[in-house]
C-alpha positions as CSV (number, residue, x, y, z in Angstrom):
1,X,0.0,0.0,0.0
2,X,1.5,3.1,-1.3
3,X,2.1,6.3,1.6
4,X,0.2,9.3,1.0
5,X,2.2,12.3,0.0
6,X,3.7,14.3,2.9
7,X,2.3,17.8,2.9
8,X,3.6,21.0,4.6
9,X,1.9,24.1,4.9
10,X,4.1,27.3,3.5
11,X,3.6,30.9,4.4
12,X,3.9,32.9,0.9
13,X,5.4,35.8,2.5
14,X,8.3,34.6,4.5
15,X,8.5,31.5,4.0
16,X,7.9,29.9,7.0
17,X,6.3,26.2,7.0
18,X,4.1,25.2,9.6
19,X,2.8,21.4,10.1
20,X,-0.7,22.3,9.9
21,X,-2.8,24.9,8.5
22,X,-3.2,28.1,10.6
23,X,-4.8,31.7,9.7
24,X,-2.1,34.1,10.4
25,X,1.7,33.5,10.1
26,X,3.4,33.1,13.6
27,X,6.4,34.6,11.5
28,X,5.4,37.7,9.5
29,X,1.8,37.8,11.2
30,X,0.1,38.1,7.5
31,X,-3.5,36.9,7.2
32,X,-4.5,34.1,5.1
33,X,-0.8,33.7,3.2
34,X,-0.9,30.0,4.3
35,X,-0.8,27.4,1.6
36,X,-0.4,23.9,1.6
37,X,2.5,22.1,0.0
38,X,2.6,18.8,-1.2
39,X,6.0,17.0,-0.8
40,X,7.8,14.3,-2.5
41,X,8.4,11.5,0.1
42,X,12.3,10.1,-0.1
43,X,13.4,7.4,1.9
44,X,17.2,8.0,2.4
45,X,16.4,11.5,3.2
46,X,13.6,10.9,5.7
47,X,16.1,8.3,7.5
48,X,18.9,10.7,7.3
49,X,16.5,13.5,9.2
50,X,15.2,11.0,11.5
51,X,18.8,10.1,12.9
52,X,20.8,13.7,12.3
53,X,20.3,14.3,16.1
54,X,23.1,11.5,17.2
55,X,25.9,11.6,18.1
56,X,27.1,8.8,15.5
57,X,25.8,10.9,12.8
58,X,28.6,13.2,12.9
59,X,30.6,11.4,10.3
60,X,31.6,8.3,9.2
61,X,34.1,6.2,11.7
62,X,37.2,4.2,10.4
63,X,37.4,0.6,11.3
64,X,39.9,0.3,14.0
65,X,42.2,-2.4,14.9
66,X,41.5,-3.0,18.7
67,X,45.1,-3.2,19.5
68,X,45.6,0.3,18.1
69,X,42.9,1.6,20.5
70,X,44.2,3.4,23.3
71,X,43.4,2.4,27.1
72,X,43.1,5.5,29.0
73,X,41.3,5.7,32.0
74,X,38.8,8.0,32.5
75,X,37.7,9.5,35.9
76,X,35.3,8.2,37.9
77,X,33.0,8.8,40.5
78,X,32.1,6.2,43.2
79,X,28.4,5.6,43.7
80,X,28.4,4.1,46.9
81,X,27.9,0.6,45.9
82,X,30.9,-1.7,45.8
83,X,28.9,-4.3,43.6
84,X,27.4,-1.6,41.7
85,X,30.7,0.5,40.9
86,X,32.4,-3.2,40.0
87,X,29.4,-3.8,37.4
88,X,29.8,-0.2,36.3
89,X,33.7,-0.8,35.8
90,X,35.0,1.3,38.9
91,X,32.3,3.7,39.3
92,X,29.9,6.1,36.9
93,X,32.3,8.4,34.5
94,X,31.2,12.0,33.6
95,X,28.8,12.5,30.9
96,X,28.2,8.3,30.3
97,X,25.0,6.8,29.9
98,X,24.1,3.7,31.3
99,X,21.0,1.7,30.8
100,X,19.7,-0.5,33.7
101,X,17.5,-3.0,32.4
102,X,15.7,-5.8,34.4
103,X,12.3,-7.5,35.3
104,X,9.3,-5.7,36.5
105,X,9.7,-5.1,40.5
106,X,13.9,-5.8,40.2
107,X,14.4,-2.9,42.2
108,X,15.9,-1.1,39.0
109,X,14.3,2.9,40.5
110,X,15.1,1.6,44.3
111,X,19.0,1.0,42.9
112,X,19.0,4.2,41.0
113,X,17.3,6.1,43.5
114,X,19.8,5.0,46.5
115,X,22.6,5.7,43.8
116,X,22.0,9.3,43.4
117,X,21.0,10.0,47.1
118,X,24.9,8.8,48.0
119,X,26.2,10.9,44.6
120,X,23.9,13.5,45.6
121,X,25.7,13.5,49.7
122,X,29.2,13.7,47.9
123,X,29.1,16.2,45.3
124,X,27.3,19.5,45.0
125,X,25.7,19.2,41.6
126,X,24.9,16.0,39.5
């Protein structure tokens, strides 16, 4: 089943596109310049939108032999948590991300919650 056409809606003074149709531009505030657009719907471009936000879309990385990777260590912080900082590799580094994943009623907020009241007693901001 083939999509329907995207649309847009232009406004023919300035320029500016809204997603739906409105009386007066936001932009220019003219009355009744609104207009819809029809566009062309491509793929490879609407992919390429979809994922220009992250970070791995900043260009294209080289293969890399492991053994030419470099082993620095990064700072740390300590959460509190022996078991928790040995899972996490020695503790939670600076602007990481870490996803905690488990069943329903694992105690995944309880963890997370304790974690940052400890982080929270040792540093002034988070």
């Amino acid at each position: 089943m083939a999509k329907a056409p995207k649309r847009a809606f232009v406004c023919n003074e300035c320029g500016a596109d809204y997603p739906r149709w409105q009386g007066q531009c936001s932009a220019c505030h003219a009355w009744n310049t609104i207009t819809e657009v029809r566009l062309a719907a491509s793929p490879t471009v609407a992919r390429n939108e979809r994922l220009s936000g992250y970070a791995g879309s900043a260009g294209v990385a080289k293969v890399q032999k492991l053994s030419d990777i470099s082993l620095e260590e990064l700072p740390r912080f300590s959460t509190g948590f022996k078991e928790f900082d040995r899972v996490l590799g020695g503790g939670v580094v600076p602007g990481s991300a870490i996803l905690i994943g488990g069943n329903p009623g694992a105690g995944k907020s309880t963890l997370l919650l304790q974690t940052l009241c400890k982080l929270a007693q040792q540093m002034k901001t988070l």
